[in-house]
C-alpha positions in Angstrom: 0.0 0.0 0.0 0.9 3.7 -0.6 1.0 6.5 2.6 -1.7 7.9 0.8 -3.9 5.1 1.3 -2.5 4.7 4.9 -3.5 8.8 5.2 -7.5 7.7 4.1 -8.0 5.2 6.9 -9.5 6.0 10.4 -7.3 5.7 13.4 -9.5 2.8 14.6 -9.0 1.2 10.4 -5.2 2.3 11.3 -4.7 0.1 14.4 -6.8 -3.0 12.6 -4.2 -2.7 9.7 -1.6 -2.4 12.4 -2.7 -5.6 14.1 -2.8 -7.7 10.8 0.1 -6.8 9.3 1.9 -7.7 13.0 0.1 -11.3 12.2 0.9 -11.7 8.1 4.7 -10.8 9.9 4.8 -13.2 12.1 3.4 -15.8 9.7 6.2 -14.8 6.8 9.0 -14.8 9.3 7.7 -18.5 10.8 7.5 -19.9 7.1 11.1 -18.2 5.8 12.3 -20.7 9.6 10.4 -23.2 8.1 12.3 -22.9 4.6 9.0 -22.7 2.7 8.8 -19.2 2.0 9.2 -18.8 -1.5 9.2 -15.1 -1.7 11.9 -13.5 0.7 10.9 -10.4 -0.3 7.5 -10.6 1.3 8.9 -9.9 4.5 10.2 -6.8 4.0 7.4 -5.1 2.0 5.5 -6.5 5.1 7.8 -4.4 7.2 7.6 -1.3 5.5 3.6 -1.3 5.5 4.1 -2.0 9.1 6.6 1.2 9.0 4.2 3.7 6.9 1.6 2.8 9.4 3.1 3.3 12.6 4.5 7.0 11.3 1.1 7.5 10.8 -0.3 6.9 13.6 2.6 8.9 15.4 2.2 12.1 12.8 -1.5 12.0 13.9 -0.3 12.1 17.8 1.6 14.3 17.2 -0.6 16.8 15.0 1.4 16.7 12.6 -1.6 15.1 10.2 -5.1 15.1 10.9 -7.3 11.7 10.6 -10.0 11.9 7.7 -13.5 13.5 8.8 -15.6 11.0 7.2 -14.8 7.5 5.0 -16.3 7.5 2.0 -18.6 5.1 2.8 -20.3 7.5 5.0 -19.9 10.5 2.9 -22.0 8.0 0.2 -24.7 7.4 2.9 -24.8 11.1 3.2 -24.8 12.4 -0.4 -28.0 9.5 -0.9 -29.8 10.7 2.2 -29.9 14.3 0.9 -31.0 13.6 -2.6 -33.7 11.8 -0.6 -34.5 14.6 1.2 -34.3 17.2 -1.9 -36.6 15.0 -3.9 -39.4 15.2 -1.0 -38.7 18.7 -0.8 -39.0 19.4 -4.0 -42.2 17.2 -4.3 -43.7 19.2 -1.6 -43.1 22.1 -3.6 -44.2 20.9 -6.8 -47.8 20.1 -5.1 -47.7 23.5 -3.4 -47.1 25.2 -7.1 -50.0 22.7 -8.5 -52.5 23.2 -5.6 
C-alpha cells in the first residue's frame, strides 16, 4: 500500500491494519524458519507497510496530520440521504405550485 492510502484510513482502520500486518509478519518470518517461503521479499514489504503505518499513527499524535473527517462510505450514505431529502422537498413544492 501507498502513505496515501494509509493517510485515508480511520485511526481505529489504522490500528486494525496495524494488528494484521503484525500477524501476516509473524506468519512470513515462521515460514522463511520453516524454509517454505518462497518469496523473501514478502517480509520486508510487510515491514515497511508496518513502518508507513506506525509514522502515521505517530504524525497524527503528534498533530502533525489530521485523521480523515468522514470515510467515504459514509460521505455515500450522506450524499444519498440528501437527494432523498431534496426530492421530497421538491415534491412538496411541486404540489404547493399545482395546488
Amino acid at each position: 500500500m501507498k502513505n496515501t492510502e494509509f493517510n485515508s484510513l480511520t485511526d481505529k482502520e489504522l490500528n486494525e491494519k496495524l494488528a494484521s500486518l503484525k500477524s501476516d509478519l509473524f506468519k512470513l518470518r515462521f515460514s522463511h524458519a520453516s524454509g517454505s517461503l518462497t518469496n523473501s521479499s514478502e517480509l520486508q514489504v510487510c515491514k515497511r507497510n508496518i513502518a508507513r503505518v506506525k509514522t502515521v499513527i505517530r504524525q497524527r499524535e503528534l498533530g502533525l496530520a489530521k485523521a480523515p473527517e468522514k470515510t467515504v462510505e459514509k460521505k455515500v450514505a450522506e450524499n444519498k440521504s440528501a437527494e432523498k431529502k431534496t426530492t421530497k422537498k421538491s415534491a412538496k413544492v411541486d404540489a404547493e405550485v399545482k395546488g
